[in-house]
ZASELO-946273 format. One line per field, with one value per residue (C-alpha): residue number from 1; residue in three letters; x, y, z. Coordinates in steps of 0.05 Angstrom, whole numbers. Example, Ala and Ser with C-alpha at 12.3 -4.5 7.8 and 13.67 -1.06 7.14 Angstrom:
<recs>
keza: c(1  2)
zado: c(ALA  SER)
c1: c(246  273)
c2: c(-90  -21)
c3: c(156  143)
</recs>
This chain:
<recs>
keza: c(1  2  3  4  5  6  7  8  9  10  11  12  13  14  15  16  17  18  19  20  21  22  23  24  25  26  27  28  29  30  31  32  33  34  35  36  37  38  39  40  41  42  43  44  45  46  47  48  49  50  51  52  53  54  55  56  57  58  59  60  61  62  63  64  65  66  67  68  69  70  71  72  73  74  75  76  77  78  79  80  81  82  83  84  85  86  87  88  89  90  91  92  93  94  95  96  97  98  99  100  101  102  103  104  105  106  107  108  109  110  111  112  113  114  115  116  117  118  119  120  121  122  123  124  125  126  127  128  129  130  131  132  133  134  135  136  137  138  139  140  141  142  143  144  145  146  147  148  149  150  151  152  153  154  155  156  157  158  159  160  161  162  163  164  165  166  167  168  169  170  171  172  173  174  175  176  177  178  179  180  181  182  183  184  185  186  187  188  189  190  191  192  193  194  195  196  197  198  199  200  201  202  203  204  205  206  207  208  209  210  211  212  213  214  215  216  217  218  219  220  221  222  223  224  225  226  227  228  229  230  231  232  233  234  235  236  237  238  239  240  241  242  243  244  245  246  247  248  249  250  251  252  253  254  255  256  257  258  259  260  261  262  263  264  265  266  267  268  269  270  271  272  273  274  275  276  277  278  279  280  281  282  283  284  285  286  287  288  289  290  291  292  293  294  295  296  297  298  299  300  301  302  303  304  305  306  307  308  309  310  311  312  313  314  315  316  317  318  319  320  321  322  323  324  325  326  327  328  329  330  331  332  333  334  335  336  337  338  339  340  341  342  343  344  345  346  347  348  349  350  351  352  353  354  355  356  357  358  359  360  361  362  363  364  365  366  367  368  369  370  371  372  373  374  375  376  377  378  379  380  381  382  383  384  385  386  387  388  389  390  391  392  393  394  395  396  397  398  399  400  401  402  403  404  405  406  407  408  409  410  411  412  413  414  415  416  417  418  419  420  421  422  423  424  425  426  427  428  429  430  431  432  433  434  435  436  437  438  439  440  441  442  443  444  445  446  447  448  449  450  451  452  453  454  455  456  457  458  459  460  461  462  463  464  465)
zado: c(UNK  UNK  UNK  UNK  UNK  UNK  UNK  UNK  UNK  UNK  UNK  UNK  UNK  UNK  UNK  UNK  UNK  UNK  UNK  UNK  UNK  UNK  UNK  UNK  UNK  UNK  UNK  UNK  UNK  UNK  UNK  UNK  UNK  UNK  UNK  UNK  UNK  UNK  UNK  UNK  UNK  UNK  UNK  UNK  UNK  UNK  UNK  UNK  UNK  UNK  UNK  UNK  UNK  UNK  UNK  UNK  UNK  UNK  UNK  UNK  UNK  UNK  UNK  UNK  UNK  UNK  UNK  UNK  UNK  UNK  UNK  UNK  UNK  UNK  UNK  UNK  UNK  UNK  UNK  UNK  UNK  UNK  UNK  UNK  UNK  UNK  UNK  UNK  UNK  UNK  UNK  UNK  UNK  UNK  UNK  UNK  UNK  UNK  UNK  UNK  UNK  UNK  UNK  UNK  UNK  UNK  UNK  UNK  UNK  UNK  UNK  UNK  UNK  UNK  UNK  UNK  UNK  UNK  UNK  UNK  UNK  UNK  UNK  UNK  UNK  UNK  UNK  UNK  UNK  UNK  UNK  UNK  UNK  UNK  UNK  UNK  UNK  UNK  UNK  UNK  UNK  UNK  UNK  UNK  UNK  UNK  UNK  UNK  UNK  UNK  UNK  UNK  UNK  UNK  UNK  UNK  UNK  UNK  UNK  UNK  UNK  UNK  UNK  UNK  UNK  UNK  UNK  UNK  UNK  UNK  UNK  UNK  UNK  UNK  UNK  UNK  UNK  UNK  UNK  UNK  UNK  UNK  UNK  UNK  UNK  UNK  UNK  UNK  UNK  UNK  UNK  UNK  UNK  UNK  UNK  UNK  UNK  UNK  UNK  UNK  UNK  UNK  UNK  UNK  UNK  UNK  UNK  UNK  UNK  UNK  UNK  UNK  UNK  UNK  UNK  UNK  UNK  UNK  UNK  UNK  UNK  UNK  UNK  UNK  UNK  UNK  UNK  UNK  UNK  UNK  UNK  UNK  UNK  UNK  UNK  UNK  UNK  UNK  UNK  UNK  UNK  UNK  UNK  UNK  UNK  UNK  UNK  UNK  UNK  UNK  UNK  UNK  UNK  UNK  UNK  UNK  UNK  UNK  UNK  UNK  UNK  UNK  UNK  UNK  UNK  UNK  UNK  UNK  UNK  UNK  UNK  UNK  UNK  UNK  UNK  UNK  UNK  UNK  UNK  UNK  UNK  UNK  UNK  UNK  UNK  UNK  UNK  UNK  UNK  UNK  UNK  UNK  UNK  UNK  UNK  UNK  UNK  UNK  UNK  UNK  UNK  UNK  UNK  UNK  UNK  UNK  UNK  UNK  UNK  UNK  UNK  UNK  UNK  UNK  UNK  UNK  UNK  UNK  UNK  UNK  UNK  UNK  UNK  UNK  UNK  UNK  UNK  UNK  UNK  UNK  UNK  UNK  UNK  UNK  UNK  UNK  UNK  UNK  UNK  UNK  UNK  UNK  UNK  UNK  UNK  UNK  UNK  UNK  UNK  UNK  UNK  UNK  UNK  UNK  UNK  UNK  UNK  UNK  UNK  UNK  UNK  UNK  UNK  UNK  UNK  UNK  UNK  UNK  UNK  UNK  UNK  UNK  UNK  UNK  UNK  UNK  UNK  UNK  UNK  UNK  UNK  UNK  UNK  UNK  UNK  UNK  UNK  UNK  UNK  UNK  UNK  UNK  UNK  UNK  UNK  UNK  UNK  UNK  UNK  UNK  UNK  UNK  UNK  UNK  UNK  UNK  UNK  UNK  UNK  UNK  UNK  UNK  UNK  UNK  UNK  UNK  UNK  UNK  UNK  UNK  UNK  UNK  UNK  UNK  UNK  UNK  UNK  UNK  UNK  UNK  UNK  UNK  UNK  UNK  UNK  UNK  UNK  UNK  UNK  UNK  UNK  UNK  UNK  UNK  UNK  UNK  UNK  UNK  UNK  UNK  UNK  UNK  UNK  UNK  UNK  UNK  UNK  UNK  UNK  UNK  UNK  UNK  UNK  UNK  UNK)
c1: c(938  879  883  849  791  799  758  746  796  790  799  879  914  976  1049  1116  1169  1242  1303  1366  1362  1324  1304  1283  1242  1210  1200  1157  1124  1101  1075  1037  1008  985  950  914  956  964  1046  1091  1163  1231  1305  1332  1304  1299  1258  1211  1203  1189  1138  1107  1099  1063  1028  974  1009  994  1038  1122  1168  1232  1310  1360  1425  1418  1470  1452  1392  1385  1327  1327  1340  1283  1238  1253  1234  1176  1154  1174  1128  1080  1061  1001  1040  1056  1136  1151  1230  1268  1347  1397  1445  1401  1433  1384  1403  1388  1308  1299  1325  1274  1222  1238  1242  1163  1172  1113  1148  1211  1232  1304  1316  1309  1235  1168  1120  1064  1097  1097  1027  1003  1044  1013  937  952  986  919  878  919  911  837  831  871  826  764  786  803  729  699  731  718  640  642  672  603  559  586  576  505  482  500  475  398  426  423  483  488  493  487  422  417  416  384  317  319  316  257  222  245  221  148  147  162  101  63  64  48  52  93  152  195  271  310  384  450  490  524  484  457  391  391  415  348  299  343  319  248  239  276  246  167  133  157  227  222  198  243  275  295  323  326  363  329  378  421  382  346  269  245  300  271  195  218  252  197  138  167  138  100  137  131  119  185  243  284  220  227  192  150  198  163  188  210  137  117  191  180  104  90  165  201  222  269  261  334  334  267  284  306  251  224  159  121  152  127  63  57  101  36  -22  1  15  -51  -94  -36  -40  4  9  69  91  45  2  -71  -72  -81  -34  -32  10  -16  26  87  109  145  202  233  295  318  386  349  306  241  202  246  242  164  166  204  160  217  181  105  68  11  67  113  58  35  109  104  55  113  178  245  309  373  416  487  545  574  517  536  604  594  585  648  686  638  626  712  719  652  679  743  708  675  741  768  836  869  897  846  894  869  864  921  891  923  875  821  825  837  776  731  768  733  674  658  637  606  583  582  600  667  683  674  720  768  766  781  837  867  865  887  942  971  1043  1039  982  959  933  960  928  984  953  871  863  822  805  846  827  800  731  756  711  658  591  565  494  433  448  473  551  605  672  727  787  850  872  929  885  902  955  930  994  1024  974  974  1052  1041  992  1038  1095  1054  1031  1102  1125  1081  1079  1138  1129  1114  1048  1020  1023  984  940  927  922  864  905  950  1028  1033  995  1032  1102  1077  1054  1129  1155  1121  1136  1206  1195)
c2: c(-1349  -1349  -1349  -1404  -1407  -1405  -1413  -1367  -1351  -1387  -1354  -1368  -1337  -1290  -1325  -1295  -1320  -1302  -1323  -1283  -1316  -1271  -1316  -1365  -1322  -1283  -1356  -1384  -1310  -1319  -1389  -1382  -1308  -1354  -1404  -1333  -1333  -1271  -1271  -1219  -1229  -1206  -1214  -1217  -1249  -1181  -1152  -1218  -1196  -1126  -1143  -1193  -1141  -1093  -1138  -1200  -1267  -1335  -1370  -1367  -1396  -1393  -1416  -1439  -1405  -1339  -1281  -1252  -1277  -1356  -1390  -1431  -1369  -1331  -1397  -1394  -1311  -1325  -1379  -1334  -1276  -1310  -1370  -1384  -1368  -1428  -1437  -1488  -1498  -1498  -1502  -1524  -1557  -1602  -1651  -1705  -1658  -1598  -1616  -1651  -1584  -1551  -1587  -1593  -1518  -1514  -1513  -1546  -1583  -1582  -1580  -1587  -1548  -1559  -1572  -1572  -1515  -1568  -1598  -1534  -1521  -1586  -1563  -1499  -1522  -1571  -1525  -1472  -1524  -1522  -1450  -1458  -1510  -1471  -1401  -1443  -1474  -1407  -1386  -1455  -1437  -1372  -1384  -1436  -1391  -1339  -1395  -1410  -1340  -1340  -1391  -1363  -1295  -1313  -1349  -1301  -1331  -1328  -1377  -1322  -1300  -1235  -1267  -1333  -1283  -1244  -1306  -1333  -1263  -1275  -1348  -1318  -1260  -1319  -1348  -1300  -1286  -1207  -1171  -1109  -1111  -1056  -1073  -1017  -1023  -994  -996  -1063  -1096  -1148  -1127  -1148  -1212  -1218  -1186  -1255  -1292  -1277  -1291  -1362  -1383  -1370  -1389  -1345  -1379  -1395  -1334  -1272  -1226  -1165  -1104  -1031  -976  -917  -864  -893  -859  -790  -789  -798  -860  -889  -887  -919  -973  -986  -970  -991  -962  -958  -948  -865  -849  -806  -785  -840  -894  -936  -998  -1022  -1032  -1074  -1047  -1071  -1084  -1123  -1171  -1185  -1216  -1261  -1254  -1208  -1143  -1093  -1026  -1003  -936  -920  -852  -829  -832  -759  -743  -750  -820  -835  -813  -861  -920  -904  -921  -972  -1009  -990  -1008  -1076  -1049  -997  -965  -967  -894  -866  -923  -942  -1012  -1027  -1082  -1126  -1136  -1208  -1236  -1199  -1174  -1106  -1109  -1034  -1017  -958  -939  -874  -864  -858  -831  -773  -772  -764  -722  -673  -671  -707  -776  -785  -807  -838  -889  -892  -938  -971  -1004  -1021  -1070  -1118  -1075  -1108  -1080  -1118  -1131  -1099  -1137  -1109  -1139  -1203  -1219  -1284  -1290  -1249  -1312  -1356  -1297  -1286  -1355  -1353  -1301  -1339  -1398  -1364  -1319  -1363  -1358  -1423  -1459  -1436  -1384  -1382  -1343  -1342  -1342  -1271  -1251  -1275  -1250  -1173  -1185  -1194  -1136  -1090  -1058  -1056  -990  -1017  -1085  -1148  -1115  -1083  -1146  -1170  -1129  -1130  -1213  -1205  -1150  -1196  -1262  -1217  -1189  -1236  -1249  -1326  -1381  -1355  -1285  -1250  -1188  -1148  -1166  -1139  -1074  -1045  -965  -920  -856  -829  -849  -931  -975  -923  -940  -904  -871  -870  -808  -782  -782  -741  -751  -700  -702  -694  -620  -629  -671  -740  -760  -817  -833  -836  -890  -928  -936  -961  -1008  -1036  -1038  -1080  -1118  -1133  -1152  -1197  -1237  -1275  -1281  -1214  -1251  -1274  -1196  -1187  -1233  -1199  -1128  -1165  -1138  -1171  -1188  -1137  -1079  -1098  -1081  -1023  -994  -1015  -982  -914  -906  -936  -999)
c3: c(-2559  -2512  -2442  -2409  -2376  -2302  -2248  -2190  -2140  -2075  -2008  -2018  -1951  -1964  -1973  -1964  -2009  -1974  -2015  -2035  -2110  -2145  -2206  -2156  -2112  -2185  -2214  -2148  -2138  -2212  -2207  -2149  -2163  -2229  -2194  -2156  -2087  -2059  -2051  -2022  -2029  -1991  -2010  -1935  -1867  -1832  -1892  -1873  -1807  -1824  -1874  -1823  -1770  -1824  -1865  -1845  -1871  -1848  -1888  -1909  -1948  -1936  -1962  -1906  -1939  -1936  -1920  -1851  -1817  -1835  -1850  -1788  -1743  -1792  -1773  -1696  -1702  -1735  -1684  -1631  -1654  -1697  -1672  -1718  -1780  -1809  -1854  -1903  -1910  -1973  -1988  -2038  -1991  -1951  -1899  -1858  -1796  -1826  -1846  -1780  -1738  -1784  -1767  -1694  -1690  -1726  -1795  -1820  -1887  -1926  -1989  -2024  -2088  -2153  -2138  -2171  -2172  -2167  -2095  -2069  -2086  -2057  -1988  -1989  -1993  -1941  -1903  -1914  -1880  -1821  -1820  -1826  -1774  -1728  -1738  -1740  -1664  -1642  -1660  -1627  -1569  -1569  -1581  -1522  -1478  -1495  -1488  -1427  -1397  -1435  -1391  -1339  -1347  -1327  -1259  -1196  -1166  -1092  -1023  -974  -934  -985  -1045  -1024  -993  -1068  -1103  -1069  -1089  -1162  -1160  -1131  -1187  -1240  -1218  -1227  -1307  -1331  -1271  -1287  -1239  -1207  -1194  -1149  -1138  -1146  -1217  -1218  -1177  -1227  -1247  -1312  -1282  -1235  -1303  -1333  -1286  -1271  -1348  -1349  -1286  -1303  -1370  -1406  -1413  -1491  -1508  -1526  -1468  -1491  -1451  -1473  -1436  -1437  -1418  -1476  -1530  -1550  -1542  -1611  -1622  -1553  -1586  -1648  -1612  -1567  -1612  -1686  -1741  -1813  -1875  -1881  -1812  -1810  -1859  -1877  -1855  -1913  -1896  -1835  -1770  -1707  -1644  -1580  -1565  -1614  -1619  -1550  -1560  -1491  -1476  -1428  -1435  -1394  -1390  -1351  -1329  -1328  -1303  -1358  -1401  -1412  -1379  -1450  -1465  -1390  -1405  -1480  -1431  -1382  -1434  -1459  -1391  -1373  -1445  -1455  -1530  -1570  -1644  -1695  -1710  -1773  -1756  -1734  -1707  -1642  -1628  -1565  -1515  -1507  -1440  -1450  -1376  -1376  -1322  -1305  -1269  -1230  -1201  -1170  -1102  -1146  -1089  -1086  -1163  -1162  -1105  -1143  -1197  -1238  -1251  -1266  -1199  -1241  -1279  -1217  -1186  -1244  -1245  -1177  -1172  -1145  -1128  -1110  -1084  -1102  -1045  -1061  -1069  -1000  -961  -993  -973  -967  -1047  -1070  -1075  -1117  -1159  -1167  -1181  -1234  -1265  -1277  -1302  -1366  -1374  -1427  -1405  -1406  -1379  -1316  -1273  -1192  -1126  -1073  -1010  -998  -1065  -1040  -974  -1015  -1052  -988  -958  -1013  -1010  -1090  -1114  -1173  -1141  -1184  -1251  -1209  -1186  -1258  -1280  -1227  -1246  -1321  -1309  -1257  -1306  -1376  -1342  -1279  -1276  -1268  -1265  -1187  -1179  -1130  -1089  -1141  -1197  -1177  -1207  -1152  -1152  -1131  -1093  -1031  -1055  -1067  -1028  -1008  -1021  -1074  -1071  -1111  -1149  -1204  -1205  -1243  -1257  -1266  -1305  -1265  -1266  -1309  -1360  -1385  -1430  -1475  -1508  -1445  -1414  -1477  -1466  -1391  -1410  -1460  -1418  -1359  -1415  -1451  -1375  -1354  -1414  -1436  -1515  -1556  -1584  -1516  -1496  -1556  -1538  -1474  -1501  -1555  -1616  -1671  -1665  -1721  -1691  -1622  -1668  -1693  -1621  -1593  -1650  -1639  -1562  -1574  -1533)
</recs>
């Protein structure tokens, strides 16, 4: 006989079957893994739980009467430590009680045996769609909570006499389209943030801003990136690439630690600021810069720098037809609290946690190593991992150390590893264990830690937690 004809598999989620009847739970594994579900069964509730700790399933179903774990105390588990999993209910000695506690307790439908293979399958797609509506929210919200800090990110936030004088000299550079601009200032002080916002602010806005570290990458990478180039120029150069220079046409671009750049890349960075054209790699064109403005950004004294023969003189003041410093975030106490709460606001941790006034009064108490991106951080740490809906100073993960709130200087810096080294496994136990206290339900700590319920069990399972 010929098998029919059947039509591609959909994008079916994975069900677990649990029931201690083994010709029911082979007959339902066979007619759904016929109709191309991906099925995984288990005789026992604690082999369910096992499985769903190890494997990724969104979707169960379960018996009631079974010997050890029940299915309503299998159903309360799984709600317990996988929320998002959906359950559908079945049993052979149903009572009115018995599907209403089920339900109550989460199960998303019930079924009494004998049933049909075909009322199952109708519970399962519509039980899919939940699942899909569910993931598809979590990736709304998740996407509104980027767009939220997107717009944002070209805003140079700020009501004190600091940051209100530097955004006056970013709304006066603005107006004043392709005049190569130098920003100086620490690392963390936002100067991305004010390249952002020179670009949005002039007429430039709907054009493309694009920034480019330059101590990031190796010389030759760096050239490609900014440069592009023709198919064949190098090994591997299969097809034409633009660079930086060309995807940013009339736009913005950033060039962040410009001291980096080795003295021949500052010497190629310094014709082409001074001819406004450039080549491709292998190629021949000239190409112009048309009204792109360059913006570059230093977290080094660049006088010294030139002085010491470490940064081209000639290039130094070609950037610095308009230099800015930006103002640290210790001389601009007075915006540590609209930052905190900022930060907060495009956290998308909900419901919204907030400062106790003994937090806030810690957070203008420090003197922020690493300025706004420190405080940042010390924001996000504080919201992941508070112990209720207010943040206390206990919960601000500020640095530790005799160098914690010293200002940090415009030089390189090195860090050392404690004498005795670091053990990993053991930090990756305490952070669990904060995490695991702080949160009341196994999947919330997950949550906080950004990784599955399932790869949560596993870590608990290999420090014995």
């Amino acid at each position: 006989m010929m098998n029919e004809q059947k039509t591609p598999p959909m994008n079916l989620p994975r069900v677990l079957i649990v029931d201690d009847e083994e010709v029911i739970l082979s007959s339902l594994s066979d007619f759904l893994r016929h109709e191309e579900w991906d099925v995984v069964c288990a005789n026992l509730g604690e082999e369910a739980l096992k499985k769903l700790e190890l494997e990724d399933i969104e979707l169960v179903i379960t018996d009631i009467n079974m010997p050890g774990m029940d299915g309503l105390t299998l159903l309360q588990k799984i709600k317990e430590k996988f929320p998002d999993t959906e359950v559908i209910v079945v049993t052979g000695f149903s009572t009115e009680e018995t599907a209403v506690q089920a339900l109550k307790s989460g199960a998303f439908d019930y079924f009494r045996k004998p049933f049909k293979g075909t009322e199952i399958l109708r519970s399962l797609m519509r039980t899919k769609k939940v699942v899909e509506l569910k993931a598809r929210c979590r990736r709304l919200e998740a996407l509104a909570s980027r767009l939220a800090g997107d717009e944002s990110r070209h805003r140079f936030l700020g009501n004190s006499p600091a940051a209100v004088s530097f955004i006056k000299q970013l709304e006066k550079i603005s107006a004043s389209p392709e005049t190569t601009v130098l920003l100086i200032g620490e690392t963390g002080a936002g100067k991305e943030v004010a390249a952002r916002a020179v670009h949005q602010m002039g007429k430039a806005a709907g054009k493309p801003f694009i920034a480019l570290n330059c101590g990031g990458i190796g010389e030759s990478m760096l050239e490609r990136e900014l440069f592009g180039h023709e198919k064949g120029a190098f090994t591997g150069a299969d097809r034409r690439m633009p660079g930086v220079f060309e995807m940013a046409l009339d736009g913005t671009i950033l060039l962040d630690e410009i001291t980096e750049m080795t003295f021949s890349g500052q010497g190629r960075l310094l014709r082409v600021l001074e001819e406004r054209t450039f080549r491709r790699l292998g190629g021949h064109q000239e190409i112009s810069l048309g009204g792109t403005r360059i913006i570059a950004a230093a977290n080094k004294n660049m006088e010294d720098l030139v002085a010491g023969g470490k940064f081209r003189e000639d290039l130094y003041y070609r950037l610095k037809v308009i230099q800015v410093r930006v103002p640290p975030l210790r001389e601009r106490k007075e915006d540590i609290l609209l930052l905190a709460r900022h930060f907060l606001g495009v956290s998308g941790i909900t419901p919204l946690p907030f400062l106790s006034p003994e937090a806030e009064q810690a957070l203008l108490e420090y003197h922020y190593p690493g300025n706004i991106r420190e405080l940042r951080n010390i924001i996000q740490g504080a919201a992941v991992f508070k112990a209720g809906q207010t943040i206390q100073p206990s919960d601000l993960p500020f640095r530790k150390g005799p160098f914690a709130g010293k200002p940090p200087v415009l030089a390189p810096r090195t860090e050392e590893m404690p004498a005795d080294g670091l053990n990993l496994e053991e930090q990756e136990k305490a952070i669990l264990c904060r995490a695991l206290k702080l949160h009341p339900t196994h999947s919330a700590a997950a949550r906080a830690l950004g990784i599955s319920s399932q790869a949560l069990y596993r870590k608990k399972e290999k420090h014995n937690l």
